[in-house]
Backbone as CSV, one residue per row, in Angstrom:
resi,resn,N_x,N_y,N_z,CA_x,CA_y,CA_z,C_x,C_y,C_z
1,UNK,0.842,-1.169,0.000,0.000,0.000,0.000,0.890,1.236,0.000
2,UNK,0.431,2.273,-0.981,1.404,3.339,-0.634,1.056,4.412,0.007
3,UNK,1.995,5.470,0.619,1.764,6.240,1.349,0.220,7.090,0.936
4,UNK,0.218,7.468,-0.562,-1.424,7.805,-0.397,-2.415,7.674,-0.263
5,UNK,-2.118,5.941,-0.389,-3.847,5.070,-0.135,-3.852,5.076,1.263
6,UNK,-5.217,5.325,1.745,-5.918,5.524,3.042,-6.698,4.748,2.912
7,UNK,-7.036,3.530,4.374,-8.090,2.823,4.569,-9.180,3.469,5.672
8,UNK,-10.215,2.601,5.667,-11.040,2.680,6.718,-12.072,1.635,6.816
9,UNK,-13.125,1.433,7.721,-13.787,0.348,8.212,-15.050,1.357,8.652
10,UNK,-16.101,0.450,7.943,-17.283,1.261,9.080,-18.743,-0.159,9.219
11,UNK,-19.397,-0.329,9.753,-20.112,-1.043,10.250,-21.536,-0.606,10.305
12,UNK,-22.514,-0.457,9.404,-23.554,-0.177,9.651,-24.796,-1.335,9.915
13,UNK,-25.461,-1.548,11.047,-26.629,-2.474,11.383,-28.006,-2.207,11.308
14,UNK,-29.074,-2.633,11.027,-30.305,-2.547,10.746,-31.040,-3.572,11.416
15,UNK,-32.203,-3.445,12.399,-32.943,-4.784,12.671,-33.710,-5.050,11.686
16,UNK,-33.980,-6.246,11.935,-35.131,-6.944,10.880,-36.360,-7.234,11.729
17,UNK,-37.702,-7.033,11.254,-39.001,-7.092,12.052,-38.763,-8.616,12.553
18,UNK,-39.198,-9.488,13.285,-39.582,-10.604,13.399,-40.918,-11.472,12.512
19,UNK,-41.626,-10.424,12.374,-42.876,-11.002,11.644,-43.627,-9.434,10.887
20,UNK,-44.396,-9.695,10.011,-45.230,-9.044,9.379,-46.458,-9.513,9.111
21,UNK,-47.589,-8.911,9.735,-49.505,-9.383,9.195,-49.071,-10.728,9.982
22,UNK,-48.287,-11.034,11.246,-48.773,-12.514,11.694,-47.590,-13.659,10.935
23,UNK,-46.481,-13.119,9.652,-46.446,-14.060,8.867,-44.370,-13.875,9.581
24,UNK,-43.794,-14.600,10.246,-42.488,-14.275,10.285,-41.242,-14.188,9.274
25,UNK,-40.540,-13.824,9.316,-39.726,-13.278,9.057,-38.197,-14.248,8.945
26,UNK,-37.875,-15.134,8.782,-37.044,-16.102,8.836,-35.632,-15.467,8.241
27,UNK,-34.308,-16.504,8.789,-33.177,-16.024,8.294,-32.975,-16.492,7.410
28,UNK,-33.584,-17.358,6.989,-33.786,-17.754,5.034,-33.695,-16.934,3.985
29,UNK,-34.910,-16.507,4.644,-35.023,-15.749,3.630,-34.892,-14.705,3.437
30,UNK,-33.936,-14.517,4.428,-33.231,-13.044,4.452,-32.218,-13.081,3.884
31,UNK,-31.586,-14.143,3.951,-30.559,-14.814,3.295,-30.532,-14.501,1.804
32,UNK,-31.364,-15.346,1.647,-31.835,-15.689,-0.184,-32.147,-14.339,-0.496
33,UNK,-32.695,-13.059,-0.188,-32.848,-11.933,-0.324,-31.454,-11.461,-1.111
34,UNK,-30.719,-11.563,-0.274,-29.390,-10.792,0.236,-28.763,-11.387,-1.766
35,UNK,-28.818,-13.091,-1.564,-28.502,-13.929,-2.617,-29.347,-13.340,-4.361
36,UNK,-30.185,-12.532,-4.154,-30.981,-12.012,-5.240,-30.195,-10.839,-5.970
37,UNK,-29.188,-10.952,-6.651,-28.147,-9.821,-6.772,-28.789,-9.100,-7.617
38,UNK,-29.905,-9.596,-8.570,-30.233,-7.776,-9.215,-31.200,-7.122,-8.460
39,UNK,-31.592,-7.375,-7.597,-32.581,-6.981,-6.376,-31.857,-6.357,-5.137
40,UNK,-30.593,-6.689,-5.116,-29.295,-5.871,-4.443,-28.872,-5.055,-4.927
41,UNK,-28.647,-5.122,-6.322,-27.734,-3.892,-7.219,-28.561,-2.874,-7.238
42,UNK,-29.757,-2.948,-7.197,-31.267,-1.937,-7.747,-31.204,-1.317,-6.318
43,UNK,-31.082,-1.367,-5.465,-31.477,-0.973,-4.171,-30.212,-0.217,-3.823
44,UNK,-29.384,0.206,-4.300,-28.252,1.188,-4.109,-28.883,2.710,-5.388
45,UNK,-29.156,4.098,-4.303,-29.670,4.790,-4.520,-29.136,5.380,-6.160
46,UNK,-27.740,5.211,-6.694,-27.377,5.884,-7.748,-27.183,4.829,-8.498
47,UNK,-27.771,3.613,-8.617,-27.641,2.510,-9.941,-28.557,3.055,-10.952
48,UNK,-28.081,2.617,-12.230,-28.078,2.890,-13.486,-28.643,1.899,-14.047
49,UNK,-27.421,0.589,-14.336,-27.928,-0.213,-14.929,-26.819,-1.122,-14.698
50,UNK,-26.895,-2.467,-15.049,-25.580,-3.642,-14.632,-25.579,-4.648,-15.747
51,UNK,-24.579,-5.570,-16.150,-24.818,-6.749,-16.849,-23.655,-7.366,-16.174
52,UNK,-24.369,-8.651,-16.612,-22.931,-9.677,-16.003,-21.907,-10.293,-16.796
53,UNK,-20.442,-10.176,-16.495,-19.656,-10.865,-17.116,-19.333,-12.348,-16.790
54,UNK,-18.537,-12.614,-17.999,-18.502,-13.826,-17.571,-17.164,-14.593,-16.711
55,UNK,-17.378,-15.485,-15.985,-16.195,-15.605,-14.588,-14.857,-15.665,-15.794
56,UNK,-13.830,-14.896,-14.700,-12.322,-14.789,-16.086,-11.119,-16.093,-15.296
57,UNK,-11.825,-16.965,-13.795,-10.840,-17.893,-13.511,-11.906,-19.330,-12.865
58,UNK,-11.153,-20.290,-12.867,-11.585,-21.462,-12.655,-13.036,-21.603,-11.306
59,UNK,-13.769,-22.283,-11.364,-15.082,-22.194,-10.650,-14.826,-23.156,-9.231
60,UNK,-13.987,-24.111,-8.810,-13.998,-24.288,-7.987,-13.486,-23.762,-6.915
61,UNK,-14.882,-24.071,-5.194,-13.990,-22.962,-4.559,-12.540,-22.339,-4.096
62,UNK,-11.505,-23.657,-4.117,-10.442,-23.338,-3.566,-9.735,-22.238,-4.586
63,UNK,-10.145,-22.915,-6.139,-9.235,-22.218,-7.132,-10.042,-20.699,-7.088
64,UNK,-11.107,-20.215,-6.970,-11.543,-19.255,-7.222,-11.253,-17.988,-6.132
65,UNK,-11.169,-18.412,-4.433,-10.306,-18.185,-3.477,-9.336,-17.422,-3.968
66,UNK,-8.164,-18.201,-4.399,-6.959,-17.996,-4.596,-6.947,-16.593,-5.818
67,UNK,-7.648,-17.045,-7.232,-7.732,-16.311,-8.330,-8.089,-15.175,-7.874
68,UNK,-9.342,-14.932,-6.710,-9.818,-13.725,-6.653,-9.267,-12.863,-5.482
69,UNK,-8.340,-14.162,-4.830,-7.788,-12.970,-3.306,-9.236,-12.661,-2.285
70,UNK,-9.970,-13.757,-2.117,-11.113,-13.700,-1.468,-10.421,-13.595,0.206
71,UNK,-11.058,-12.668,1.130,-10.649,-12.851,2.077,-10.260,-14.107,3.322
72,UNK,-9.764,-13.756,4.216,-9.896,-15.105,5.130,-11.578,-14.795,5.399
73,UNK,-11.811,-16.370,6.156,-13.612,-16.132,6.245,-14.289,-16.526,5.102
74,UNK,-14.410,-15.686,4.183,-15.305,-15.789,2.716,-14.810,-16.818,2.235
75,UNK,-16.199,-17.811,2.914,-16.651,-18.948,2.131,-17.309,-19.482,1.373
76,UNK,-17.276,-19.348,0.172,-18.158,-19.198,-0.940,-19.184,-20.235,-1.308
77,UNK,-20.482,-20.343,-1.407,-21.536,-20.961,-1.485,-21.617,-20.861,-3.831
78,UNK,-22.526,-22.345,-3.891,-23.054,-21.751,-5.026,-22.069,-22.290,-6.429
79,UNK,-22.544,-21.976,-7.641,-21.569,-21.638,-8.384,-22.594,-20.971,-9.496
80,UNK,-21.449,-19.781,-10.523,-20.307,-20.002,-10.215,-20.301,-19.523,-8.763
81,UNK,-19.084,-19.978,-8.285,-18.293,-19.253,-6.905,-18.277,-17.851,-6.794
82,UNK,-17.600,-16.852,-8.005,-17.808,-15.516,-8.398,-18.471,-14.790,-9.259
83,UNK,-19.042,-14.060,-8.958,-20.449,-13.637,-9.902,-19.857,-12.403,-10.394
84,UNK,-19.965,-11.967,-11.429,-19.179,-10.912,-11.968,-20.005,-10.090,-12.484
85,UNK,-20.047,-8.907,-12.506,-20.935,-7.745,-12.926,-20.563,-6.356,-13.135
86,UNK,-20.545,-6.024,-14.112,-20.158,-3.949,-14.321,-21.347,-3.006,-14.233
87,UNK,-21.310,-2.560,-13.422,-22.462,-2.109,-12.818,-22.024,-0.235,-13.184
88,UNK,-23.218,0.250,-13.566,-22.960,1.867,-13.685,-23.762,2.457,-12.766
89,UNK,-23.285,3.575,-12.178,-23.754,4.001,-11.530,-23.752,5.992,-11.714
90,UNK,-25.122,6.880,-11.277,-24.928,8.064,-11.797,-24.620,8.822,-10.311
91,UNK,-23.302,8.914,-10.203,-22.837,9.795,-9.088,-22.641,11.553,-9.148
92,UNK,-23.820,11.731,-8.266,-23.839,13.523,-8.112,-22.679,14.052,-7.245
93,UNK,-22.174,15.173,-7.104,-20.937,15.732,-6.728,-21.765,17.035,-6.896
94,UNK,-20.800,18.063,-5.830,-20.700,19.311,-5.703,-20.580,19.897,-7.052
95,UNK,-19.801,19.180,-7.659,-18.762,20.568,-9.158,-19.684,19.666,-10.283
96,UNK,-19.468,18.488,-10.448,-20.136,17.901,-11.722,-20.624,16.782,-11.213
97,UNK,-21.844,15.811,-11.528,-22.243,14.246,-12.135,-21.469,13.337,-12.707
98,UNK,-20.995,12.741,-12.449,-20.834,11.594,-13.871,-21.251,10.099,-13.160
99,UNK,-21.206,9.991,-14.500,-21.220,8.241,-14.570,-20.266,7.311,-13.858
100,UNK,-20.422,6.020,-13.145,-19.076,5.765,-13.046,-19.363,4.305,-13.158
101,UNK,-18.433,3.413,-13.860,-18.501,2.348,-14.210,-17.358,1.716,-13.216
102,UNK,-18.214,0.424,-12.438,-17.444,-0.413,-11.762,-16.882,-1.968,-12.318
103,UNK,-16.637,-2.077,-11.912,-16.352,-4.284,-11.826,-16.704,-4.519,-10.371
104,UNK,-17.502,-5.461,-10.363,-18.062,-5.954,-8.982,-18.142,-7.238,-8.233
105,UNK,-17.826,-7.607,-7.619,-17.312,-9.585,-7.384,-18.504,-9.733,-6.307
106,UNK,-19.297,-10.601,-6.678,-20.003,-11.411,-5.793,-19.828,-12.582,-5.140
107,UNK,-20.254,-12.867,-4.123,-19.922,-14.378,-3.133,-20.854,-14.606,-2.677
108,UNK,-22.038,-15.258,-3.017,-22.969,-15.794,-1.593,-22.329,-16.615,-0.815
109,UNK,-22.894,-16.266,0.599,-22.151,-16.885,1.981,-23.175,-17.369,2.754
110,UNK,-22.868,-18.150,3.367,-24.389,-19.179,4.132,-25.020,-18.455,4.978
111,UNK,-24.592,-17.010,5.379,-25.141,-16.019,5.794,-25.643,-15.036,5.363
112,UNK,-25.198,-15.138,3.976,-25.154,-13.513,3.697,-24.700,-13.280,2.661
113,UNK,-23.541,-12.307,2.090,-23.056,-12.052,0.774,-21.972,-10.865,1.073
114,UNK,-20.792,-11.110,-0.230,-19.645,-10.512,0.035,-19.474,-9.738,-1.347
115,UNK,-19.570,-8.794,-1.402,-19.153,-7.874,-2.535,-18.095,-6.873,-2.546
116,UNK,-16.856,-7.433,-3.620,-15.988,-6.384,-3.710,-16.082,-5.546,-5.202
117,UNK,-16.153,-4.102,-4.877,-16.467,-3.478,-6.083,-14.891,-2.455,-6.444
118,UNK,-14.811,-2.488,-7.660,-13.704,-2.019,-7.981,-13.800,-0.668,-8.792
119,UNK,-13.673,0.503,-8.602,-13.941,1.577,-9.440,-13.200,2.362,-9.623
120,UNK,-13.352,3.573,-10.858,-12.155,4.024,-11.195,-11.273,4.533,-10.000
121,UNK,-10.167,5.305,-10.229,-9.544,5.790,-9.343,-9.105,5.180,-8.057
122,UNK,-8.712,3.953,-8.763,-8.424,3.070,-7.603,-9.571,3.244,-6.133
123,UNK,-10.363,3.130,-6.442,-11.449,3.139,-4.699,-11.992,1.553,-4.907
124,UNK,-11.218,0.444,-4.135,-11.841,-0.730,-3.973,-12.949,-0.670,-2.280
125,UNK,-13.919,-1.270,-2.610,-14.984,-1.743,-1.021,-15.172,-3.230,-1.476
126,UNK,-14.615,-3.413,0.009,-15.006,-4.821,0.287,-16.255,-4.725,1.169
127,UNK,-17.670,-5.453,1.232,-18.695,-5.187,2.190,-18.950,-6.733,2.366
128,UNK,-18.804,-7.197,4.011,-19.823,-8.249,4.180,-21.157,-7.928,4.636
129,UNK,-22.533,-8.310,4.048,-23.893,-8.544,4.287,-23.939,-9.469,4.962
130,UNK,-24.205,-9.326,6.159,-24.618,-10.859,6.762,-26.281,-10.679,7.758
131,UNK,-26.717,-11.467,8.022,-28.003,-11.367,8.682,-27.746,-12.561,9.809
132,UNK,-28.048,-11.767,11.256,-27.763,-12.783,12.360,-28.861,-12.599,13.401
133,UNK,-28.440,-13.136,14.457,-29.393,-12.665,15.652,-29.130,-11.823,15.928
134,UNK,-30.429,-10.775,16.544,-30.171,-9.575,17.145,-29.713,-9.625,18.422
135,UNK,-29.026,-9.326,18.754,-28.114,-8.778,19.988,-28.840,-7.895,20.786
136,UNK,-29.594,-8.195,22.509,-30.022,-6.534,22.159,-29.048,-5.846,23.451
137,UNK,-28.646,-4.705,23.025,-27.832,-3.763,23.415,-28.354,-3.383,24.842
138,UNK,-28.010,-2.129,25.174,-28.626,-1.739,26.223,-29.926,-0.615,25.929
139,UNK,-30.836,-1.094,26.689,-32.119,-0.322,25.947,-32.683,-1.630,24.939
140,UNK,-32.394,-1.939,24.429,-32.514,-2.682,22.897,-33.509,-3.863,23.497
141,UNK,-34.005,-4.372,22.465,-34.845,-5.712,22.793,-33.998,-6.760,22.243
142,UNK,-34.033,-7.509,22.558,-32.959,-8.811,22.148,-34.019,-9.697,21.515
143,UNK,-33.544,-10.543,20.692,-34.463,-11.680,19.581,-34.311,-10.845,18.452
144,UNK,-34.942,-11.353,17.273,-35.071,-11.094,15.751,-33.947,-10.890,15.433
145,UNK,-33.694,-10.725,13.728,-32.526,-10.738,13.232,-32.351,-9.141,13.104
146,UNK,-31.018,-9.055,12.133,-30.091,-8.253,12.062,-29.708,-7.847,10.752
147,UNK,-29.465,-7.305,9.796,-28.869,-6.939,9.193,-27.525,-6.217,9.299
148,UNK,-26.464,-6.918,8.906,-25.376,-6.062,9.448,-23.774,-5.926,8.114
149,UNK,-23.964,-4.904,7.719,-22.855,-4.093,6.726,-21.792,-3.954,7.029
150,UNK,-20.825,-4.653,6.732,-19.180,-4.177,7.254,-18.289,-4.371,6.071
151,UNK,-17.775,-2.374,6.006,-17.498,-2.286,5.104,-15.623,-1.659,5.222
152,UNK,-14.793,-2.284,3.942,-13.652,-1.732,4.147,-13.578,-0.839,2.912
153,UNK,-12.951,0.266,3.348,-12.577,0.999,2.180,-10.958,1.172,1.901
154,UNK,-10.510,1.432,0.514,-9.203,1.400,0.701,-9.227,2.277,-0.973
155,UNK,-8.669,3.758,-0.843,-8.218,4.557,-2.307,-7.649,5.648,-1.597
156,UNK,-7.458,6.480,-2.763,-6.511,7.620,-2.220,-6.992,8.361,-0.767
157,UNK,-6.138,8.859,-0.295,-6.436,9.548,1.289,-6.933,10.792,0.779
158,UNK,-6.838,11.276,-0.766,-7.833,12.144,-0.570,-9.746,12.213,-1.525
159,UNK,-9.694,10.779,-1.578,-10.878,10.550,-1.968,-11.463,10.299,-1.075
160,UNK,-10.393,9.441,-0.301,-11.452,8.839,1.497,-12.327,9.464,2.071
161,UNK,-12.781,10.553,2.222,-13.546,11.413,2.706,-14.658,11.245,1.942
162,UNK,-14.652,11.496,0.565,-15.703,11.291,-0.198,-16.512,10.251,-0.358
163,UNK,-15.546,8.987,-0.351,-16.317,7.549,-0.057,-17.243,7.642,1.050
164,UNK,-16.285,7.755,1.759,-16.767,6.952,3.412,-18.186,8.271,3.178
165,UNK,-18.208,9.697,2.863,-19.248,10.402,2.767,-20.396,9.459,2.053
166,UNK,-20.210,9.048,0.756,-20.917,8.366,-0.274,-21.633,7.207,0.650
167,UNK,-20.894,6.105,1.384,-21.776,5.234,2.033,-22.227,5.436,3.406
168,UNK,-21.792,6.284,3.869,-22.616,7.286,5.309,-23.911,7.791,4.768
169,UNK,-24.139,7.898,3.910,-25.501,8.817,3.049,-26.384,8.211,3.098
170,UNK,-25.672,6.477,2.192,-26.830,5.412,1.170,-27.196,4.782,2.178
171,UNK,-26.105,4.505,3.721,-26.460,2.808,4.077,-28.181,2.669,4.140
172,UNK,-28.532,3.997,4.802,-30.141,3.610,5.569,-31.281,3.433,4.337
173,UNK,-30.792,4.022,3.343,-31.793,3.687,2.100,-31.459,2.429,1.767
174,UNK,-30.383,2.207,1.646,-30.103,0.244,1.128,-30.657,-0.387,2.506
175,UNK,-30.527,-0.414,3.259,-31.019,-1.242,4.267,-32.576,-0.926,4.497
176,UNK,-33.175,-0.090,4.406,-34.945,0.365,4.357,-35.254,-0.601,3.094
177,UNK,-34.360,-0.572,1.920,-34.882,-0.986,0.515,-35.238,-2.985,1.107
178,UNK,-34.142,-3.274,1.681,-34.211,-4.753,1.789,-34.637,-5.088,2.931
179,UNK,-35.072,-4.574,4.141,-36.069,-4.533,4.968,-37.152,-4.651,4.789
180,UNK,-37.495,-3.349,3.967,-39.140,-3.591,3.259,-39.471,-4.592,2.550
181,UNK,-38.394,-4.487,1.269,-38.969,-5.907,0.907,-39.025,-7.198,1.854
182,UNK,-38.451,-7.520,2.387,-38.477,-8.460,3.700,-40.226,-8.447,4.209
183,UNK,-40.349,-7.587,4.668,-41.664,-7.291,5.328,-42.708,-7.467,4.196
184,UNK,-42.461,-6.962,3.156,-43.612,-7.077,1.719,-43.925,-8.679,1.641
185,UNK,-42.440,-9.370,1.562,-42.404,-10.552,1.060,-43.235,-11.584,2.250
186,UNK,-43.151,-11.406,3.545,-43.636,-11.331,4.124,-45.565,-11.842,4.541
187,UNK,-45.500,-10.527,4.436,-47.039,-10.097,4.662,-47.480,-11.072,3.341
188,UNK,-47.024,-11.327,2.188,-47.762,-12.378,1.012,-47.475,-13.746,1.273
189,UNK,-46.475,-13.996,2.433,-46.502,-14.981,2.875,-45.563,-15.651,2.476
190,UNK,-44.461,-14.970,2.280,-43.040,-15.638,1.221,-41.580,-15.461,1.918
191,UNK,-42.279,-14.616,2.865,-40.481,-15.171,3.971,-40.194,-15.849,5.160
192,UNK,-40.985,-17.157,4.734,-41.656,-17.811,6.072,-40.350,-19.081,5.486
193,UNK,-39.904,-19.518,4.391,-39.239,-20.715,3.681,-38.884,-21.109,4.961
């Protein structure tokens, strides 16, 4: 890493209802939610539009591990193993808009899901999605699940500000987006699996 790249870490959590209209709320299918990647990509406030490429290294998990520099932990469910996607996105700014075209690595995980997105100007995020039990804090009610975002950032020290601004903004709209649906899916009687 060189002296100008700056990291950081941030952690954003969301509860999940327990039930909706009577009908609960399971970690299934919160799961399989999470596993619905154009139903993930859509739910980030400045998407555009995405297509998927096709995997550029071998599909089994160990080899795909290795090829992709998957973290320790990320254990990859599924195949393929890496789901590949260029995803555009229309990013507003103070001075100008533009477009910005990523590369994006997917992993479903028996919890959850691991996405590393790669975009210009060197700004890589690694994010684990995972959905667990709720913890409850102090004050907090304990039971139901969790939604929980942990995210690394790593580009220039003087973009860092701007990132970490960029997903300080979105988290609560991405997490309202897949909540609700949770609760929608729900109430019709479809996140009970």
């Amino acid at each position: 890493m060189s002296f100008f790249t700056g990291t950081t870490k941030m952690v954003n959590t969301s509860p999940i209802p327990g039930e909706a209209d009577g009908h609960n709320i399971t970690k299934k299918a919160a799961v399989a939610l999470l596993h619905d990647h154009e139903f993930f990509l859509k739910c980030d406030p400045h998407y555009v539009s995405h297509r998927v490429l096709s995997p550029q290294h071998p599909d089994d998990a160990a080899s795909a591990k290795r090829a992709y520099q998957l973290p320790a932990g990320v254990e990859p469910l599924g195949s393929p193993v890496v789901k590949l996607y260029e995803v555009i996105d229309h990013v507003p700014n103070p001075v100008w808009s533009s477009s910005v075209v990523s590369k994006e690595e997917f992993v479903d995980l028996k919890d959850g899901l691991w996405v590393r997105i790669r975009s210009p100007l060197a700004v890589v995020m690694e994010t684990k999605w995972t959905i667990r039990e709720r913890k409850g804090g102090e004050g907090e009610e304990e039971g139901g699940l969790e939604l929980v975002e942990e995210v690394d950032i790593t580009c220039s020290k003087l973009l860092l500000a701007i990132v970490k601004a960029q997903v300080d903004n979105n988290w609560k709209g991405i997490h309202g987006k897949i909540v609700d649906r949770l609760v929608g899916d729900a109430k019709k009687g479809g996140a009970e699996e």
